[in-house]
Each structure stands twice: as C-alpha cells, then as structure tokens.
N, C-alpha and C positions, 0 to 999 in steps of 0.2 A: 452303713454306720449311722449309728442315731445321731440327730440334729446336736443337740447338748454337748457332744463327743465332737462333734467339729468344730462347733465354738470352742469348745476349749484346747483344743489343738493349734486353732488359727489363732489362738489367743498367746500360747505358748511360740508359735513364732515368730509373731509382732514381738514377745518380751527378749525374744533372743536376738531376733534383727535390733532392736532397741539396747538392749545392753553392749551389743558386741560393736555398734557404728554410734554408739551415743544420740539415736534419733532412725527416725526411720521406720517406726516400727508398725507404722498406719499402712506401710504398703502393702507390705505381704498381708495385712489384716483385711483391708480392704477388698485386694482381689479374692482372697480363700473363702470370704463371708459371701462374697457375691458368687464366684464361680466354679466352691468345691459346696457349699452349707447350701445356698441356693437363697440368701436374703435379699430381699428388694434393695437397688444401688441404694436410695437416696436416708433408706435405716443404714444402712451400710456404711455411709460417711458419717450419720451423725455419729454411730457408733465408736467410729474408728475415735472421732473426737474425743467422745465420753472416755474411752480407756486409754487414750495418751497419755493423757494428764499424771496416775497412777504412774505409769508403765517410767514415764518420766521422769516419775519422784522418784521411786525404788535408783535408775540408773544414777541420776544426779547424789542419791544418798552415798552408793557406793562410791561415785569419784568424789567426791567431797572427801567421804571418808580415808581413802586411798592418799588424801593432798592432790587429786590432781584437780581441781575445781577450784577455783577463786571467785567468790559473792560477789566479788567487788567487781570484776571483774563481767561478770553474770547480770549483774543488775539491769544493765540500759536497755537488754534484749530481753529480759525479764517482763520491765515495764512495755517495751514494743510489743511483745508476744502477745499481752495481758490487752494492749489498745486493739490489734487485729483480730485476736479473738472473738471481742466485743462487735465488730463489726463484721466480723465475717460473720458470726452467730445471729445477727439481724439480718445479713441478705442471705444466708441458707436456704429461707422458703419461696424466697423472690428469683433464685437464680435456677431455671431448668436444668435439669437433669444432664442433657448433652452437652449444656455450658460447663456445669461444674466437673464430668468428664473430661471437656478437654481441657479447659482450664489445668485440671491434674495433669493428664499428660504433659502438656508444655510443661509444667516445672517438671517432670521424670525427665524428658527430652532435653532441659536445658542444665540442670544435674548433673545428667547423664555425662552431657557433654563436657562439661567445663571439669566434671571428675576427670574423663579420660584425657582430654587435650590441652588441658590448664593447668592442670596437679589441682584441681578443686577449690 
C-alpha cells in the first residue's frame, strides 16, 4: 500500500478514536505511523502533536454543538493544555527518544489502569 494511503488511514483512525472517546486520538496515530507506514518515532510524535489540535477542534465543535461541552467549564484545562504544550514543545528535542517512549507508555499504563479499576 502506498505511504500516502497509510497516512491517511492512520489519520482516519486517530479522527475516530478522537471523536468517539473525545481524546485519544494520538494513540492509534502514533503507533500505525510508526509500525504499519514505517515513520521515524520521534516525526511520529511531533506529528501526532501537529494533528491533534485539528482532530480536537472538529470533536470539541460537534459537542459544543450537541450542548454537551461547557467553555466555561473547558477553560482552566484550556489554559493548562495551552501552558504544557508550551513546554512540552521546548523539551521535545531535549528529551531522548526512549524517554519520551516510556514516558508514553506510563501514561497508557496508568490510564489504562485507573479506566479499568477506578471507573476512570
């Protein structure tokens, strides 16, 4: 299957993970760019970055639109998002490769856990 063809597949399923869990949608993006398309990890995350943000709007439009989203509500993790962002985006090129691997995994691993043992 041509490269193009997989990006926009793996793109299509970030948008569906993303709309159907309201977030989410960098994971499946992440692993299919890296282990079905064949992209180096570390374009792979910025990647995931650069089309969150999109994949986000679109979701956030539709519950908004729907009444199920409150701004007001949204804001303080708005503004947190926006402060992390900013500094995760500064240490990207500073943090190795297997850091920022595992790093990922512990939050799927602690996710993971607290979805099935905690009610999330």
């Amino acid at each position: 299957m041509e490269r193009k063809t997989k990006y926009r597949v793996s793109g299509l399923a970030a948008g569906l993970t993303n709309g159907l869990f309201g977030g989410g949608g960098g994971i499946p993006l992440l692993l299919l760019l890296t282990k079905w398309a064949g992209m180096e990890k570390k374009r792979a995350f910025a990647t995931c970055v650069a089309v969150i943000f999109p994949m986000c709007a679109v979701s956030a439009a539709l519950y908004l639109w729907r009444a199920e989203l409150s701004l007001k509500t949204a804001l303080p993790y708005l503004l947190g998002g926006f402060a992390g962002g900013l500094v995760g985006g500064r240490l990207f090129k500073k943090v190795p490769e297997l850091w920022l691997r595992r790093i990922f995994a512990l939050f799927l691993l602690y996710g993971g856990w607290r979805y099935l043992f905690t009610g999330g």
